[in-house]
C-alpha positions as CSV (number, residue, x, y, z in Angstrom):
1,X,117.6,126.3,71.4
2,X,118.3,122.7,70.1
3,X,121.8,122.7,70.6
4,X,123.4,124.1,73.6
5,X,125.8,126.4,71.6
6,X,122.7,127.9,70.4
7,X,121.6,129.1,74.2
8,X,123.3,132.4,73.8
9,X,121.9,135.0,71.0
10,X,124.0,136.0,68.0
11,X,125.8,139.2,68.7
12,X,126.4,141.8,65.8
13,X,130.3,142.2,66.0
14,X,130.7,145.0,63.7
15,X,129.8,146.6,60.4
16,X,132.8,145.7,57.2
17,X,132.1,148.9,55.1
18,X,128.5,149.2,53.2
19,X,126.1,146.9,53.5
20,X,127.8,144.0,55.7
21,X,127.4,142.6,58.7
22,X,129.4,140.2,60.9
23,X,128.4,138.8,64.3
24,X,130.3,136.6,66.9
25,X,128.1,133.4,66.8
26,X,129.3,130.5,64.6
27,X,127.3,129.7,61.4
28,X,125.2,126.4,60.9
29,X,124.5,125.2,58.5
30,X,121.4,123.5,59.3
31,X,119.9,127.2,60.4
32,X,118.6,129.9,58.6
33,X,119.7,133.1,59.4
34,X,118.1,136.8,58.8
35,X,119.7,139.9,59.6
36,X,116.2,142.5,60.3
37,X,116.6,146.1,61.4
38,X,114.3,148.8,62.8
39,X,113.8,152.4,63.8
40,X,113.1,152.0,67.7
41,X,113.7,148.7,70.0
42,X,109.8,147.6,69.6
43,X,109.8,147.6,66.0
44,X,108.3,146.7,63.6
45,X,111.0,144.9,62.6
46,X,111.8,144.9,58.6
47,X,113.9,142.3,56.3
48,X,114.0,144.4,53.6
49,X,115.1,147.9,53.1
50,X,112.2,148.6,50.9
51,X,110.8,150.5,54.2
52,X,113.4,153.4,54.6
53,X,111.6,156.8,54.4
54,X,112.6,160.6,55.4
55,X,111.1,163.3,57.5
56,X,110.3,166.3,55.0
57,X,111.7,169.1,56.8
58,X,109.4,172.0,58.0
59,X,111.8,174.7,58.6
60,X,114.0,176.5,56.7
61,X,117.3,175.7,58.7
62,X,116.9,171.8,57.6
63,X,115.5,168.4,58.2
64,X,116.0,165.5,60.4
65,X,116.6,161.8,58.1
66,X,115.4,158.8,60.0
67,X,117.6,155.9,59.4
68,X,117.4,152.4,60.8
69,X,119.3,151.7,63.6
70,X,118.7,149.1,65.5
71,X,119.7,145.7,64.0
72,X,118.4,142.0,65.2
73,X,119.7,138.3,63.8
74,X,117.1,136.2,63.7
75,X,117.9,132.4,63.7
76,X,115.3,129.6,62.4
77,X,116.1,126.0,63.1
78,X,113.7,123.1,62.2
79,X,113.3,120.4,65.3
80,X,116.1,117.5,65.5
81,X,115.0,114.2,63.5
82,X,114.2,111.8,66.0
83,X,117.2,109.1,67.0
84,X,119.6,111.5,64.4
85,X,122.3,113.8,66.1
86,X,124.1,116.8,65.0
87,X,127.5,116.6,64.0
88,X,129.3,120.0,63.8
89,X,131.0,120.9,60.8
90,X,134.8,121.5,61.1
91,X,138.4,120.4,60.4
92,X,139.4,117.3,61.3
93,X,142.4,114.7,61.1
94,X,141.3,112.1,58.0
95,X,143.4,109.4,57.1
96,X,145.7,106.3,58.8
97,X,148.0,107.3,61.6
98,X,149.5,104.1,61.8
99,X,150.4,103.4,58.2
100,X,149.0,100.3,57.9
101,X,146.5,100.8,56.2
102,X,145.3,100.6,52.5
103,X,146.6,103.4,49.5
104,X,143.6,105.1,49.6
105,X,143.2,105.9,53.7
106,X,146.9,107.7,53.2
107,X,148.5,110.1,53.9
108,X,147.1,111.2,56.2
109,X,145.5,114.7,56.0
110,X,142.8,117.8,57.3
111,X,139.4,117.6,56.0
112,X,136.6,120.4,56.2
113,X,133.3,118.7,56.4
114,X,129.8,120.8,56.9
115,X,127.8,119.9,59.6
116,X,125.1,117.3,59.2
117,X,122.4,114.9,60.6
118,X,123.1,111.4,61.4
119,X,121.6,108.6,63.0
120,X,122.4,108.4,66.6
121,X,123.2,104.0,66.2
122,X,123.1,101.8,63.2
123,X,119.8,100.5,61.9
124,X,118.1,98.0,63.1
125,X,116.3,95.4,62.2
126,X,112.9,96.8,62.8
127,X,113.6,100.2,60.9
128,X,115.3,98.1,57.9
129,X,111.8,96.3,58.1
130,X,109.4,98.5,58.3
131,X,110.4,101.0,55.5
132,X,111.0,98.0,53.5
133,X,108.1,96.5,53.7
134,X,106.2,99.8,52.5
135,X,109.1,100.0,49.8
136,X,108.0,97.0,48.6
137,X,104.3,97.5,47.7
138,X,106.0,101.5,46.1
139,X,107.6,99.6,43.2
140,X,110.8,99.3,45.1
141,X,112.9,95.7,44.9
142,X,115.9,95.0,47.0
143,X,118.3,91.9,46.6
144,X,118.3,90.8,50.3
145,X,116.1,90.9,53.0
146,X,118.2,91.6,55.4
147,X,118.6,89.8,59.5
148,X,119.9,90.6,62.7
149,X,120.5,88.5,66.1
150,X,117.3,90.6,67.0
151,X,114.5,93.0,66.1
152,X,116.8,95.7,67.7
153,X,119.9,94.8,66.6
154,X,121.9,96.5,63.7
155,X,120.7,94.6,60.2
156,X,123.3,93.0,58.5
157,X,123.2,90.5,55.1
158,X,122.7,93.3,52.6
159,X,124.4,94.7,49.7
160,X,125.2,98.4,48.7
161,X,122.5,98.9,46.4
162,X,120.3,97.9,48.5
163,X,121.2,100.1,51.1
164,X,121.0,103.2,48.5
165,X,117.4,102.3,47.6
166,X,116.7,102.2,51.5
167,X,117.4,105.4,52.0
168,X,115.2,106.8,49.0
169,X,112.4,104.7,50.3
170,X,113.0,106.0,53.5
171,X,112.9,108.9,52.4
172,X,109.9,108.9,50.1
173,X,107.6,107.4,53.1
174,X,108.4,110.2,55.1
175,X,107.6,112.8,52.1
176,X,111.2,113.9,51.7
177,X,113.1,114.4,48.6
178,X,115.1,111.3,47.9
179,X,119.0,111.5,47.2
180,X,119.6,108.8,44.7
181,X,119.2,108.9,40.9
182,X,119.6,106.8,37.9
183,X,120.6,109.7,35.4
184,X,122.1,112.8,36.4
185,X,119.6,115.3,35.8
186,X,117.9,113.6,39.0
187,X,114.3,112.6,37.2
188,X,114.2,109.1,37.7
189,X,114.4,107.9,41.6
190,X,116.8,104.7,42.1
191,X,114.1,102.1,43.5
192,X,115.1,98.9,41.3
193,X,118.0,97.1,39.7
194,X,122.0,97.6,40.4
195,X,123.4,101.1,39.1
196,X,127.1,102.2,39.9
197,X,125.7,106.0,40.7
198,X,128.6,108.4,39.7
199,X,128.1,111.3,42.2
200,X,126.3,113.7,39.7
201,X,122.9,111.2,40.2
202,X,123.2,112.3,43.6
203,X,121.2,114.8,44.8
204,X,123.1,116.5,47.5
205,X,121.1,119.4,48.2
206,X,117.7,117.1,48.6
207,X,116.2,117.2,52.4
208,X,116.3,112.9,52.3
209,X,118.2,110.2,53.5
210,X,121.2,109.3,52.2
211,X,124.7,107.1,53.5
212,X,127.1,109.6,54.8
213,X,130.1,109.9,52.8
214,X,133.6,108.7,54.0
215,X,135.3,111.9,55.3
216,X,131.4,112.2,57.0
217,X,131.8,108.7,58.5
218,X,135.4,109.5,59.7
219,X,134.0,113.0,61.0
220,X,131.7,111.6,63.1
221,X,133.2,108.4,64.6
């Protein structure tokens, strides 16, 4: 398993009337999960119920109906990004406790966020580098080139925009679906120019990079 809350098997909990199935291991959602069932404990093991059949009966007194009873949950996770960890999703204390902060950190409140992938440290130098440096020859233009005390320190001297195209470029050299748009029906990739993106040219469900979003941020520090 690549989490350690992951080492013990999902367990089938109990049946809630026709057709549904709960079990006593916590949903992730980064993980696929697939309820199969079978006729015996070797199997074969179905997804669908397209394989149900019935025993004609041979005697006059009546017939025998086989039924699948034996149920399995089958979880499929895709390996951990390398340098990202796994934050869990769950409730959590958003806001300033102190009160001294600005309009928009108060009051302070509980905020459900999904679990998600994030970068173990900042980025450094190096990465900021090398993806844009490949941006760069993909029709992509940044504003600032960005520095650092060192190759493996966290880059600073950039701007927001930049940062945004970053991640699509990022994303793009890796073959992933980048997050950023220019319009909102998410055809043309941000790689050029400043654009205020409203969050409909986001593309939230796409597999690429993106900044985390504040109540993410919060979440994970």
């Amino acid at each position: 398993a690549v989490w350690t809350a992951w080492a013990q098997a999902p367990v089938i909990q109990s049946f809630h009337g026709p057709g549904r199935l709960a079990w006593t291991q916590a949903a992730n959602s980064n993980s696929i999960f697939r309820v199969e069932w079978a006729a015996q404990p070797g199997g074969p093991w179905y997804r669908t119920f397209d394989n149900l059949v019935t025993l004609d009966g041979h005697q006059e007194t009546g017939f025998v109906a086989a039924v699948p009873m034996l149920y399995r949950v089958v979880v499929e996770t895709n390996p951990p990004p390398a340098g990202m960890v796994w934050v869990e999703a769950g409730d959590f204390v958003m806001g300033d406790p102190h009160g001294l902060g600005e309009a928009d950190e108060q009051p302070v409140h509980t905020n459900f966020v999904g679990g998600f992938w994030m970068d173990a440290t900042e980025v450094t130098l190096a990465k900021w580098a090398e993806v844009r440096s490949w941006a760069l020859g993909c029709g992509y233009a940044f504003d600032y080139a960005g520095s650092a005390k060192a190759t493996n320190h966290p880059v600073s001297g950039l701007n927001w925009y930049d940062c945004l195209k970053w991640c699509n470029a990022r994303s793009e050299l890796e073959g992933l679906t980048p997050c950023y748009y220019i319009d909102p029906i998410h055809f043309n990739r941000y790689r050029t120019g400043q654009f205020n993106l409203s969050n409909s040219w986001v593309r939230w469900t796409a597999n690429g990079y993106r900044l985390p979003t504040e109540a993410e941020w919060e979440k994970a520090a």
